[in-house]
N, C-alpha and C positions, 0 to 999 in steps of 0.2 A: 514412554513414547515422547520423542521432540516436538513441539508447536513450533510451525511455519506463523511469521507476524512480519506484516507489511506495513511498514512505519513510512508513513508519507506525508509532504507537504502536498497539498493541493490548493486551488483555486476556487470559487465557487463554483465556477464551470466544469467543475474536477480534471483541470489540466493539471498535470503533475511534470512539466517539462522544463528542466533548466530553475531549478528554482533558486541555485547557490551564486549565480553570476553572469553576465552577458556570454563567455564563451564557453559556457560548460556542456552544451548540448545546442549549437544553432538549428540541427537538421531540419530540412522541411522550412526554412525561412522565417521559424521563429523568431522572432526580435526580441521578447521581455523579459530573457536570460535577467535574472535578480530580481524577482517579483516579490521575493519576502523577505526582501532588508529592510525597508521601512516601517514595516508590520512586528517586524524582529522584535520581543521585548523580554523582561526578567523573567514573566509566569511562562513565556513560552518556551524559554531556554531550560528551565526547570521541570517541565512537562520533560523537553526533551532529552535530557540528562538523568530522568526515571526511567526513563526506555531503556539507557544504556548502564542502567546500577545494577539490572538484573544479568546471570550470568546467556552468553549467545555467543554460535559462532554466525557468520556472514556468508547473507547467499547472495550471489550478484551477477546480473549480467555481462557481457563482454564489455559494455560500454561505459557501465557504471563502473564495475571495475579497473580501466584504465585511468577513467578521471582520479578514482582513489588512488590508485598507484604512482598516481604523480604527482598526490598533494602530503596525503597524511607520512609517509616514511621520514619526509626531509622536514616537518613538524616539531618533532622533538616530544624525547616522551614527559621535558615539564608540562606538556597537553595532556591532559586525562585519556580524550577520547583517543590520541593518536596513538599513546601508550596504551591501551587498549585493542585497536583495531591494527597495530603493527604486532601484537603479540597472538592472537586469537586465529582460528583458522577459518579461511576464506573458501569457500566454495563455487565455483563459477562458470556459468553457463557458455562454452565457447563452443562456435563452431570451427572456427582456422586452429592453426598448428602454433600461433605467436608464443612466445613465453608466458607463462609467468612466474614473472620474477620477484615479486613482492611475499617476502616472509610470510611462511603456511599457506601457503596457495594451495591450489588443489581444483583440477579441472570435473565437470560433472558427466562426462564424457559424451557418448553421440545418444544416449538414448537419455535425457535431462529427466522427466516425469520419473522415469522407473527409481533414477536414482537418488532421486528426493522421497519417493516411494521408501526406499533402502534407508534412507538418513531419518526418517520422521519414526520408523520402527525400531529404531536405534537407540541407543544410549547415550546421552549428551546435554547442553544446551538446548535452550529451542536456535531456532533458525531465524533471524532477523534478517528482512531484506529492505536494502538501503537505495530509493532509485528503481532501477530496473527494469524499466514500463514493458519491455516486450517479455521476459523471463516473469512477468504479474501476469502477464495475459496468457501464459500456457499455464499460469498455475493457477489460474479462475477457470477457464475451462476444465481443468480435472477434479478441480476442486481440492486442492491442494494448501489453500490459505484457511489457517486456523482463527485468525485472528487479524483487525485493521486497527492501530495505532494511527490516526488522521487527524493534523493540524488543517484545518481548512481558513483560508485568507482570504479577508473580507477584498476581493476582486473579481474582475470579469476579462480572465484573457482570450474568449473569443476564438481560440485554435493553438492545437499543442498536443501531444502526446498525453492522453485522457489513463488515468486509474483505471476504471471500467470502459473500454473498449467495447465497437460493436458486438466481438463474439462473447462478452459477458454472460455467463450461465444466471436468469432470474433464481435469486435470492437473499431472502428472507434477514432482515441483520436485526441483533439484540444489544442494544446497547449495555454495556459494562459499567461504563462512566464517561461523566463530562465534564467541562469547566467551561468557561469564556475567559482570556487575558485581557488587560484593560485597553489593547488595540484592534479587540475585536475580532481576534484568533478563536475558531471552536478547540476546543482540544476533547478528542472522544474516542473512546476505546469500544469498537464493535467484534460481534463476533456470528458467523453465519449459523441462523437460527432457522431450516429446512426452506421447505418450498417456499411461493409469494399463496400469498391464501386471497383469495379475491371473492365480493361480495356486491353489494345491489344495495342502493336508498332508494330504488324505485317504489312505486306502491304496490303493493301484491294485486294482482288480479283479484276480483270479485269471486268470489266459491258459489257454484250452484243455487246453492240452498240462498245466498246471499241475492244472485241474478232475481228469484224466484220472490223473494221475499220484496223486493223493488218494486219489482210487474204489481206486485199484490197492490200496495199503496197506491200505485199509479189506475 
């Protein structure tokens, strides 16, 4: 069976939008397109080049997919990851009829859930999804993500296409493992660990015999 894993950079605010450069995603009037270049460092490049030594194919939205499609081809495969992500097969949630034309492509057709259903029962890779904030949010609502890879950057961007979205399904996450890079990057591997269990530090109410035993002193 394939693991669905959603490797994301986030915010503290867990805004996860536009994190590669000012024009990679403006919608909705984002401005702070490139929020993790400065934070950029050697432990966090290395984190994330662990992600991609294991073998995956690629799940990806219509949007994040175009932005791939129009960076990593014309790369070159002296890039690891480009020779990698231009060889491997891409799987991609579209709703229009557009191409795609980028080496192994592969559309997930009109019913997406079922047929991520179909791929995780399947023999393969697991599934890495790179991006892809609204193709994360039908796959938290079905419950679909095995596993969160999350670089989190010590920032506050205040509004942006959020990882967990309002209709996020409460649950319960177990950490795997963590690190800190020396700029302040978390790096932590979660993985959904059932319901949220909820409890009380209230003081318990007095029991009978307790009430009774009061009165008696008094």
């Amino acid at each position: 069976m394939r693991k669905v894993i959603a490797a994301t950079f986030i915010s503290l605010d867990g805004v996860m939008q536009a994190p590669g450069g000012p024009q990679e995603d403006p919608s909705g009037g984002f401005e702070h397109g490139g929020w993790t270049f400065h934070s950029f460092d050697e432990a966090t490049g290395k984190a994330l080049f662990e992600v991609f030594e294991k073998p995956f194919d690629l799940l990806l939205g219509r949007k994040t997919y175009d932005i791939f499609a129009a960076h990593w081809p014309h790369v070159g495969d002296d890039d690891p990851i480009a020779k990698q992500f231009n060889r491997i097969t891409k799987y991609v949630a579209t709703r229009g009829s557009g191409k795609l034309d980028w080496n192994n492509s592969r559309s997930l057709g009109s019913d997406v859930v079922a047929a991520i259903k179909q791929l995780k029962a399947g023999e393969g890779p697991d599934l890495l999804i790179q991006g892809s904030s609204n193709l994360i949010q039908t796959l938290l609502r079905n419950g679909l993500i095995d596993e969160f890879s999350l670089l989190t950057f010590p920032l506050v961007l205040g509004g942006g296409k959020k990882l967990f979205g309002d209709g996020a399904v409460p649950t319960a996450m177990k950490l795997l493992r963590s690190q800190i890079s020396p700029t302040g990057v978390i790096i932590a591997t979660y993985k959904p660990d059932g319901p949220v269990k909820t409890g009380s530090f209230a003081l318990p109410d007095p029991s009978d015999d307790e009430i009774e035993r009061r009165n008696r002193l008094e």
